[in-house]
C-alpha positions in Angstrom: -7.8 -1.5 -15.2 -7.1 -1.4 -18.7 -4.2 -2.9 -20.4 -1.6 -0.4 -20.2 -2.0 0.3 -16.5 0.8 -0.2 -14.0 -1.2 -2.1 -11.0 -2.1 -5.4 -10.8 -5.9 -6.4 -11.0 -8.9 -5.7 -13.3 -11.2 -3.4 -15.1 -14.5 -6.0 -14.9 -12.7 -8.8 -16.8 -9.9 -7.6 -18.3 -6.7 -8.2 -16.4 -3.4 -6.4 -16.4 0.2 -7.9 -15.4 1.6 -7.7 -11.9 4.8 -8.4 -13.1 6.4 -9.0 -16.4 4.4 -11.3 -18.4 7.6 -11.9 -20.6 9.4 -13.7 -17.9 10.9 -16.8 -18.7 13.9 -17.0 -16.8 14.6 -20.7 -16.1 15.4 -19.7 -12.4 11.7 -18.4 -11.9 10.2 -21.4 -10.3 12.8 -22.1 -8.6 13.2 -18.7 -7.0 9.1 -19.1 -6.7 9.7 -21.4 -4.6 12.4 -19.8 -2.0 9.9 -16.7 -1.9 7.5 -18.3 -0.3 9.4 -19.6 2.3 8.2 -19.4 6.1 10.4 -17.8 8.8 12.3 -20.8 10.7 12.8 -18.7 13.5 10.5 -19.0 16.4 7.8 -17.0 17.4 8.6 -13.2 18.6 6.3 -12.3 21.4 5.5 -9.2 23.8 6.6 -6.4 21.2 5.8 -3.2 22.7 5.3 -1.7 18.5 5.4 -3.1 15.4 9.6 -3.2 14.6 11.3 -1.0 12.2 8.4 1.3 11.6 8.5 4.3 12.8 6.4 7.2 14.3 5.1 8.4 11.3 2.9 5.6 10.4 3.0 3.8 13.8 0.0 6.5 14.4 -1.6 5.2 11.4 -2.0 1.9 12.6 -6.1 2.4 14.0 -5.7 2.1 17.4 -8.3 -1.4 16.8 -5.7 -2.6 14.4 -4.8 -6.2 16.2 -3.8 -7.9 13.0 -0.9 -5.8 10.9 0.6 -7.3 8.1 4.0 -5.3 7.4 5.8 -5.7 4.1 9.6 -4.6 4.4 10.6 -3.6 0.8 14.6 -4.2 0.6 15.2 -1.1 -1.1 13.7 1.7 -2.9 14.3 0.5 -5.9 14.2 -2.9 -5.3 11.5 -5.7 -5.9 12.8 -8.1 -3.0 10.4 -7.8 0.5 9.9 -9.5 3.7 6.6 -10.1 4.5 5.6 -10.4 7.9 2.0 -11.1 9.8 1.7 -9.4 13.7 -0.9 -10.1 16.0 -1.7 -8.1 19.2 -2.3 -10.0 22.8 -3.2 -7.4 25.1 -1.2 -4.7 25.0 1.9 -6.0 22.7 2.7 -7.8 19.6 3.4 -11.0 18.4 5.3 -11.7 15.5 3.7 -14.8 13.9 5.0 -16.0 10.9 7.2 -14.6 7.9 7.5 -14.9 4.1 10.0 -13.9 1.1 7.8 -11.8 -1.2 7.8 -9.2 -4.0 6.1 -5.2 -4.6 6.8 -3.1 -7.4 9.3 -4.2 -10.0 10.5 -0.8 -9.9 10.5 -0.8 -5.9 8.3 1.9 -3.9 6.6 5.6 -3.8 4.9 8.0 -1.4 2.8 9.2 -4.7 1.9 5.9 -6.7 0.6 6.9 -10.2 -1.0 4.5 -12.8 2.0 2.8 -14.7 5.1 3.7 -12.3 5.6 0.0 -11.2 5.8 1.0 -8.1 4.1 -0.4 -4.7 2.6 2.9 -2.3 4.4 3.0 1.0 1.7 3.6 3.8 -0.9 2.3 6.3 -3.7 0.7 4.1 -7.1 -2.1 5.5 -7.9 -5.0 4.7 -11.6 -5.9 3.7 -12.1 -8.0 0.9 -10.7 -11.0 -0.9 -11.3 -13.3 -3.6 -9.8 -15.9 -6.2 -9.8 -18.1 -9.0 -9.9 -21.1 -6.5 -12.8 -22.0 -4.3 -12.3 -20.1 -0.6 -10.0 -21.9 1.3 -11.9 -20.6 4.8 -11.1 -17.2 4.6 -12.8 -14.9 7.5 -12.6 -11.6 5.2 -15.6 -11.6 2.3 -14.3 -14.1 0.0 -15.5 -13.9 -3.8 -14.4 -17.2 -5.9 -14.5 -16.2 -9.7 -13.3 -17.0 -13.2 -13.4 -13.3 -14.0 -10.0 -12.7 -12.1 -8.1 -15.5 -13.7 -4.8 -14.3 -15.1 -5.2 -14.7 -19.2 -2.8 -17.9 -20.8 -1.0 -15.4 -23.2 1.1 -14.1 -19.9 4.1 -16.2 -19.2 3.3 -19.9 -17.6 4.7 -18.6 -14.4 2.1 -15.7 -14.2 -0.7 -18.3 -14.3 -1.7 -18.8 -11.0 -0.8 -15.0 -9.7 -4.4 -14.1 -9.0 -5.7 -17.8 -7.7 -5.8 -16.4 -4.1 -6.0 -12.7 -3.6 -6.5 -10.0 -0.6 -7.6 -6.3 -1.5 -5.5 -3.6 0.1 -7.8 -1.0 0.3 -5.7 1.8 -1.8 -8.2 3.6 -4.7 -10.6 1.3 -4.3 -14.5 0.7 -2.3 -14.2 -1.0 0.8 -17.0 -3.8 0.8 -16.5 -4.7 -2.9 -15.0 -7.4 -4.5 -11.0 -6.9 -5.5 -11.8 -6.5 -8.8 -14.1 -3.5 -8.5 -13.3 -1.1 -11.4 -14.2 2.0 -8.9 -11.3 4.5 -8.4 -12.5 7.1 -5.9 -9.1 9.0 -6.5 -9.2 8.8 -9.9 -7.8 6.8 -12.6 -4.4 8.0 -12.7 -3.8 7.2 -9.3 -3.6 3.8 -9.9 -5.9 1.2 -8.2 -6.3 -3.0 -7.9 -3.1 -2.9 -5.6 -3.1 -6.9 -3.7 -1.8 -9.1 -2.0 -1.8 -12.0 -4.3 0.6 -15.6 -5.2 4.0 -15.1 -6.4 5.4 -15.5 -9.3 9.0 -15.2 -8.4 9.7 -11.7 -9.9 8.4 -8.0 -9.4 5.0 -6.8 -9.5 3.6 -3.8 -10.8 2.7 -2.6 -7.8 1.3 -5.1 -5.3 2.9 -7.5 -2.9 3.4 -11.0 -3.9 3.8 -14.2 -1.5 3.8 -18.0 -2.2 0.2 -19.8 -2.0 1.2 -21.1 1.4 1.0 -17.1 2.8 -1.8 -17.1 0.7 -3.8 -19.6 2.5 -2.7 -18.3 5.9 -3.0 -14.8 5.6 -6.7 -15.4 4.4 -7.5 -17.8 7.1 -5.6 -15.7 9.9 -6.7 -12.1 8.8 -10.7 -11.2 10.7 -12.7 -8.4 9.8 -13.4 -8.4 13.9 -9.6 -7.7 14.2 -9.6 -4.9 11.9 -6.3 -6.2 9.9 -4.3 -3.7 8.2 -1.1 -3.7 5.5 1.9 -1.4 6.8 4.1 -1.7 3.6 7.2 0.2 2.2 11.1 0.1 1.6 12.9 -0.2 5.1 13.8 3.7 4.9 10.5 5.1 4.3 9.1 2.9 6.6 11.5 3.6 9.6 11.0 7.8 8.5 
């Protein structure tokens, strides 16, 4: 995307912000660092449905969907998330690991436009990744490339943002690298919306998570298991 749109990601080479690139709070890698957190808690096995979501986009989880990864947006307006991996074992789910993360530094929307700062609540795959660093044995299409580095005139904590990053397959060609320019909705509606490393503050509009996630997400998450992203506030995603 161009320079003045409001996802994160590319247009070829040229990168926009998922976050503020002015961000230079002295707190940022510290709070970087408590983000990416895993859950201490132990496993949570046998769950009939994935929790707090409810029927609305339960029944846009594809009924081959045995990998969900569900981000819990604290609040409409907020930029704080949970993000959590599932994986199905016969009939129910297993809650697997857990992260702090980030979305939209403006929070979340049902009608995400280019600019708004704001992640799009719904049911979305997972196909392609890809990352400055070399593929850490990821099982989705992996593309290592300088192209998506994150430009050294953004704040030092933005650096590293786009070193790992998953495709969440909003606007955008399944089968393609993240970075694909291709908008099959259009321009406006915003597009390069991924998972990707966090740099302790909001995004404007994907999910961030620390490298850690990173690593495991793309090492967990198999095109065989058809993975999808379940994402939005806790309201809209309970609806």
């Amino acid at each position: 995307m161009v320079a003045s749109a409001a996802a994160c990601g590319v247009l070829l080479t040229t990168l926009t912000s998922c976050g503020d690139g002015q961000d230079t709070r002295k707190g940022a890698a510290a709070e970087r660092s408590a983000a990416g957190k895993g859950s201490t808690k132990a496993p949570v096995k046998d769950l009939k449905r994935i929790p707090d979501v409810g029927d609305r986009l339960q029944s846009k989880i594809p009924a081959e969907s045995r990998q969900v990864v569900a981000v819990y947006g604290e609040g409409k307006d907020s930029a704080d998330s949970t993000v959590v991996l599932y994986t199905k074992s016969g009939s129910t789910w297993d809650k697997t690991a857990s992260w702090k993360g980030h979305n939209g530094k403006k929070g979340w929307t049902p009608d995400h436009h280019e600019n708004d700062n704001r992640s799009p609540v719904g049911v979305y795959t997972l196909s392609d990744a890809a990352g400055v660093l070399p593929d850490p044995g990821a099982r989705l299409p992996y593309t290592q490339t300088a192209s998506i580095q994150a430009p050294h005139y953004w704040a030092k904590s933005h650096w590293h943002d786009f070193d790992y990053v998953i495709a969440i397959d909003y606007n955008r060609v399944k089968g393609t690298p993240p970075n694909d320019p291709t908008r099959p909705q259009g321009q406006t509606k915003g597009g390069s919306i991924w998972l990707h490393m966090d740099h302790g503050s909001g995004t404007s509009a994907c999910v961030s998570v620390s490298k850690e996630a990173m690593e495991k997400l793309l090492r967990t998450l198999d095109p065989k298991q058809h993975p999808v992203v379940v994402m939005g506030d806790r309201a809209s995603l309970r609806a």
